[in-house]
C-alpha positions in Angstrom: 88.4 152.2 109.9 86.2 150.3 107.4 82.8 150.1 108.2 80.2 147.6 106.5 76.4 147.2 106.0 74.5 144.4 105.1 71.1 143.6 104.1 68.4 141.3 106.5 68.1 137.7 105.6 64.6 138.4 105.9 62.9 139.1 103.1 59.8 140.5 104.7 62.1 143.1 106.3 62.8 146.3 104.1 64.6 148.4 106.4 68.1 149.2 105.4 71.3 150.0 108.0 72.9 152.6 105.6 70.5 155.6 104.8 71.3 158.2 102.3 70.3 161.5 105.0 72.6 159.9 107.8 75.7 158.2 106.2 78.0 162.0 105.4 78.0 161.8 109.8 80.2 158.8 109.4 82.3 159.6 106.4 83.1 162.9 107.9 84.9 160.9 110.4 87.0 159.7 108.4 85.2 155.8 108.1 85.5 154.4 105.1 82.0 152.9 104.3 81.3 149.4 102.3 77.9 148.0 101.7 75.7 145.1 100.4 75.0 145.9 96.8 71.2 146.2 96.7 70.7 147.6 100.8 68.9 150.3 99.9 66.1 148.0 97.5 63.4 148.4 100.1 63.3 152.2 100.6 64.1 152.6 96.9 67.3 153.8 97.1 69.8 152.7 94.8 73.6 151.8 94.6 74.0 155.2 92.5 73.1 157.2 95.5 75.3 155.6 98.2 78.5 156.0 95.7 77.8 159.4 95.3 77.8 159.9 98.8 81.2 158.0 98.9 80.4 154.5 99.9 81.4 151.8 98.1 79.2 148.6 96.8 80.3 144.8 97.1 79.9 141.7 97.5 77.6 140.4 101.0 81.2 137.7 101.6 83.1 141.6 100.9 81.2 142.9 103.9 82.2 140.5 106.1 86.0 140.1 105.3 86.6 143.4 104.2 85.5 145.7 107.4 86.4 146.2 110.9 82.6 146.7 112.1 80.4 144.8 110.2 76.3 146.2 110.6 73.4 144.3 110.5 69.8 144.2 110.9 69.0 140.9 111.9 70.7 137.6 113.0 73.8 136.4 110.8 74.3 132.4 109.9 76.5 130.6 111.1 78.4 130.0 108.0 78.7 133.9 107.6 80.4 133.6 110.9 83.4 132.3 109.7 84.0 134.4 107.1 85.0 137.4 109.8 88.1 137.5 111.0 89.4 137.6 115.0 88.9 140.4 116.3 86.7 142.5 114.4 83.2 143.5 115.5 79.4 142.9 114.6 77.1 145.2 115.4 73.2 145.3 115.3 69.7 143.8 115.8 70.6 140.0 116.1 67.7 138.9 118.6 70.4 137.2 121.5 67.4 135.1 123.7 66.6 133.7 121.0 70.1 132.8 118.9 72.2 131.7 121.8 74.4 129.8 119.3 75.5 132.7 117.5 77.4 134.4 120.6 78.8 130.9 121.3 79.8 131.0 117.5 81.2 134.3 118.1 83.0 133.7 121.6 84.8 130.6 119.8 86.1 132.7 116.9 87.2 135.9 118.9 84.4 138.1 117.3 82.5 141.3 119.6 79.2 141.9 119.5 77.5 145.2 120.1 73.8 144.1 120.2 71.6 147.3 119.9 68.7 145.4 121.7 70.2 146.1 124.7 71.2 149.3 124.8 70.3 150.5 128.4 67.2 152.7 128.6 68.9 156.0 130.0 69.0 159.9 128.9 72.6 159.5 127.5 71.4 156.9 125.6 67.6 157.6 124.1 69.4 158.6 120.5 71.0 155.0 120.1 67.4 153.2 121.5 66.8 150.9 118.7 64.1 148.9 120.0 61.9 152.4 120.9 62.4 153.9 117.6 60.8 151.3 115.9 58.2 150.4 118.7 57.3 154.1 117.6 56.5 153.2 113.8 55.4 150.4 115.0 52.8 151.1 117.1 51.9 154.1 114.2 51.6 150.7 111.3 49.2 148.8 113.8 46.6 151.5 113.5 46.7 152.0 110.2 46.5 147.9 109.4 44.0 147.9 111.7 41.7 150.6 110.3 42.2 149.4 106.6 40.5 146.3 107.8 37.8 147.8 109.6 34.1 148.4 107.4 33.8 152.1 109.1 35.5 154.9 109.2 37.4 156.1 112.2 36.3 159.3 112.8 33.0 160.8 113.3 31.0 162.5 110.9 28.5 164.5 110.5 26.9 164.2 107.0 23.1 164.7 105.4 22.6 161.1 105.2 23.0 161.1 109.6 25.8 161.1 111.8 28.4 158.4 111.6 30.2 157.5 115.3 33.8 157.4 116.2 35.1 153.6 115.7 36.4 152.9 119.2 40.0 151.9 119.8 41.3 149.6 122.9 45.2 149.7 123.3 46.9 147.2 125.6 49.9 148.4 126.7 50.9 152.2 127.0 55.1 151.4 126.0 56.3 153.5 123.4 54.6 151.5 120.7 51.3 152.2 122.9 51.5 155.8 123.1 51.9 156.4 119.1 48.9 154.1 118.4 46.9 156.0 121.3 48.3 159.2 118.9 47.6 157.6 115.7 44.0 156.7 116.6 43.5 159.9 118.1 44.8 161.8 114.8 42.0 159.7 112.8 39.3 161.1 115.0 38.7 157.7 116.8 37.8 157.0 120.4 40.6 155.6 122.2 40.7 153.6 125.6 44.1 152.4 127.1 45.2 150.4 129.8 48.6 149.4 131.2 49.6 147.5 134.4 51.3 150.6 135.2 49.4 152.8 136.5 52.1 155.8 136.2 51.6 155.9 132.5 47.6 157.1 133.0 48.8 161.1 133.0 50.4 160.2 129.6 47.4 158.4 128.1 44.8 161.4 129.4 47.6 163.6 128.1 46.9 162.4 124.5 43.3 162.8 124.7 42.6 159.3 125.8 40.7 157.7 128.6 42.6 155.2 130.7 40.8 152.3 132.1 41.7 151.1 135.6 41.7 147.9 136.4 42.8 147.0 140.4 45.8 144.2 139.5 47.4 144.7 143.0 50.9 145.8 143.4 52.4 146.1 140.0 55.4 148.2 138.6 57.9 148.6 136.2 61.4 147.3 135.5 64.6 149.9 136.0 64.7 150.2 132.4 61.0 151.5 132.4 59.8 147.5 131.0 56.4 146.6 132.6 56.8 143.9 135.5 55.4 140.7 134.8 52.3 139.5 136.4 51.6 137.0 138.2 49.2 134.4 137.4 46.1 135.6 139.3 46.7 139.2 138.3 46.3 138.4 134.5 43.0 136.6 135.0 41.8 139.6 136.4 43.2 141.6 134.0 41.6 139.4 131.0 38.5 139.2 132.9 38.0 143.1 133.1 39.1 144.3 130.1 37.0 141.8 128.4 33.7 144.1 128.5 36.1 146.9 127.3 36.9 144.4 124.1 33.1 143.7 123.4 33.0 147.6 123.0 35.4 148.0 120.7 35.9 148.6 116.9 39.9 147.8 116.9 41.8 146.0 119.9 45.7 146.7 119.8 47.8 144.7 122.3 51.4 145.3 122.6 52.5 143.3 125.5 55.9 142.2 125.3 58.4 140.9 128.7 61.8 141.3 127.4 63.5 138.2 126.6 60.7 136.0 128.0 57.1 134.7 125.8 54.8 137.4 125.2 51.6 137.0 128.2 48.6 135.6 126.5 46.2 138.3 127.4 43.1 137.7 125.2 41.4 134.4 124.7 38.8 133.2 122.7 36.1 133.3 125.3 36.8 137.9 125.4 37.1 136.8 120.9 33.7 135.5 121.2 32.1 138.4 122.9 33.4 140.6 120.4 31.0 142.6 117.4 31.5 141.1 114.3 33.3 143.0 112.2 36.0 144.0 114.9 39.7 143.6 114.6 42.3 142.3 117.1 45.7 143.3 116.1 48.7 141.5 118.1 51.9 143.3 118.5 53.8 141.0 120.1 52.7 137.7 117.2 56.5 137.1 116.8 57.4 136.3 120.6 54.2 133.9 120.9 51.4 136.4 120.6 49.3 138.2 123.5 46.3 136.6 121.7 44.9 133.1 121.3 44.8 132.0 118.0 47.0 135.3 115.9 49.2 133.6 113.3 52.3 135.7 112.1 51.7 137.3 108.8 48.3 135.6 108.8 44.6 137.1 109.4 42.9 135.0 111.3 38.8 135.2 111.6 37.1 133.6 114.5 33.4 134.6 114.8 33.4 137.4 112.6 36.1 139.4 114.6 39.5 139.2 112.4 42.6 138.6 114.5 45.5 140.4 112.4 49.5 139.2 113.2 52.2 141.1 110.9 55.9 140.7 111.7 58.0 143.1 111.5 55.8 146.1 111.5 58.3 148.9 111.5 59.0 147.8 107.8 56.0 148.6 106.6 57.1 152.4 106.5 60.6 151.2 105.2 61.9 154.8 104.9 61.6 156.2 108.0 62.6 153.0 109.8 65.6 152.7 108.1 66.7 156.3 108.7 65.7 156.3 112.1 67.5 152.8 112.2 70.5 154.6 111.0 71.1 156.7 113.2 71.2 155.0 116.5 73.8 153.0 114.9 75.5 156.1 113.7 75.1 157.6 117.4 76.7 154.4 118.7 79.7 154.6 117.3 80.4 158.2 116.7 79.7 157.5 120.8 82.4 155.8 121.2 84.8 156.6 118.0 88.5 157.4 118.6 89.6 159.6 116.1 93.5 159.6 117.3 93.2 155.7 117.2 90.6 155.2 114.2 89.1 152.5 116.5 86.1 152.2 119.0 86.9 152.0 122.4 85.4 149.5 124.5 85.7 151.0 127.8 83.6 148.6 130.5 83.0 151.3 132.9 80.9 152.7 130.8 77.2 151.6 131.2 76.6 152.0 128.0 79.5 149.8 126.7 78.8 147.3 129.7 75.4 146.8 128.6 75.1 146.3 124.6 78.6 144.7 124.1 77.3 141.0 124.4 80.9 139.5 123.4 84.3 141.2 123.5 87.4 139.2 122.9 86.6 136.0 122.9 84.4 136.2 126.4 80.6 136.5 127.0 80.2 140.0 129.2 76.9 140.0 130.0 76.0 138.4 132.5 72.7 137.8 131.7 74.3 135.0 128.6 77.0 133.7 131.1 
């Protein structure tokens, strides 16, 4: 089986598919490995070192003709599309609610799709959880952005010239990417707050030395793949009316709110900006699915009142390396998953939840029934 990797069309994203520490996992196997000449540019790796491993370098129009499984870290074009052939496979990070047309593309010309976002939150699973690996950088960049932008330090200390306070930090949101910025601020000696709609999460927030606010929202819950339920319209003006006075108090506000597949909930308006200390930064999360606050601009710092509202896409490439090797290897745990060494194929067996789930497209049909 030939397997290839290709580079994002974005050029703001650095991560890389192929990574130099997980690649001998597949060609032990047996897979024969083609990539993009040039993948491993972001994370300043070079062509040299994948062809010492035993991969082989071409042409982007190679990649797509030339391999059974064809890896990628973003949405193709629909051009691109027609240069792979019936019955061959693409596999990766293509953003499905919001590219429609590609699975239609791909239905029409016999093409699967395995799309990694929705690989189904369960134990057997976690090691092939795309979207939690790189929440978990993610959340790790947004406190570090945040901070640079700050005119304080974060942690307190205790020096000749007086004593210098903590900078307080406000998370919205305890998901995965909540939980590492809760850790990250924590590690920088700042005082952290949190608060999620799910009130489950509070043992995990005191358990990283964190206080978590509680806010009365009613009945709330989470989804059965652990997502947080939306609200309804009443519960988020209460929410934004209460954690308003926790905003005023802060140094750095990170939201993270995100509804799978749906807009991002506008949870911060300029009425909580405007009560805010000048000086204080806002970072938004979820700026690429419409923002959780008025006003954030992606890849744009925005200043209202004094108080700067930061939006960066793509977060997790800001620390390139890791991304892309923890990237790698839920791919590589995918299909070593499901890797049939007497048939040199993957099977796509339906009863199995994982298959069912992540397999978008398979043989000219849409499976999910979500895209039906």
């Amino acid at each position: 089986m030939i397997i290839s990797a290709i580079k994002s069309k974005d050029v703001s994203d650095k991560r890389s598919v192929l990574h130099p520490e997980t690649i001998k996992n597949l060609i032990s196997k047996g897979i024969e490995i083609i990539f993009e000449s040039g993948i491993g540019g972001g994370i300043h790796v070079g062509d040299q070192t994948f062809i010492d491993l035993g991969a082989k370098p071409v042409s982007r129009e190679s990649c797509f003709s030339d391999a059974e499984i064809i890896l990628t870290p973003s949405p193709i074009d629909d051009h691109e599309v027609k240069l792979i052939g019936g019955g061959k496979t693409l596999m990766g990070m293509v953003s499905p609610f919001e590219n429609q047309e590609l699975l239609k593309n791909l239905c029409d010309s016999n093409i699967n799709l395995v799309s990694m976002e929705f690989v189904p939150r369960i134990t057997r699973a976690q090691k092939m959880d795309v979207l939690s690996s790189q929440a978990n950088l993610a959340g790790y960049v947004a406190v570090i952005e945040s901070s640079s932008l700050l005119s304080s330090a974060m942690p307190m200390m205790m020096t000749a010239a007086g004593t210098l306070k903590p900078a307080r930090v406000f998370v919205i949101g305890v998901g995965v990417a909540g939980l590492q910025a809760i850790a990250t601020a924590k590690r920088l000696g700042a005082r952290v707050e949190a608060f999620d709609t799910r009130y489950v999460v509070e043992e995990q927030v005191q358990s990283l030395g964190a206080k978590f606010v509680k806010i009365d929202l009613g009945e709330t819950g989470e989804t059965s793949q652990g997502y947080a339920k939306e609200l309804t319209d009443e519960q988020l003006a209460k929410q934004k009316e209460l954690q308003s006075k926790v905003c005023e108090r802060s140094d750095i506000v990170i939201t993270t709110a995100q509804l799978f597949g749906r807009p991002a909930p506008r949870i911060i308006d300029n009425s909580t900006i405007k009560k805010m200390k000048r000086g204080s930064v806002i970072l938004d999360m979820a700026v690429e699915s419409g923002g959780n606050v008025e006003g954030s601009k992606v890849d744009e710092i925005v200043e209202v009142d004094g108080v700067k509202i930061v939006g960066i896409s793509n977060l997790a490439s800001k620390v390139a390396g890791h991304a892309s090797y923890a990237l790698s290897n839920n791919f590589n745990n995918w299909l070593l998953e499901f890797y049939d060494e007497e048939s040199k194929n993957i099977k796509f067996d339906f009863e199995d939840e994982i298959i069912s789930n992540s397999v978008l497209v398979f043989d000219g049909e849409v499976k999910n029934e979500r895209f039906k």
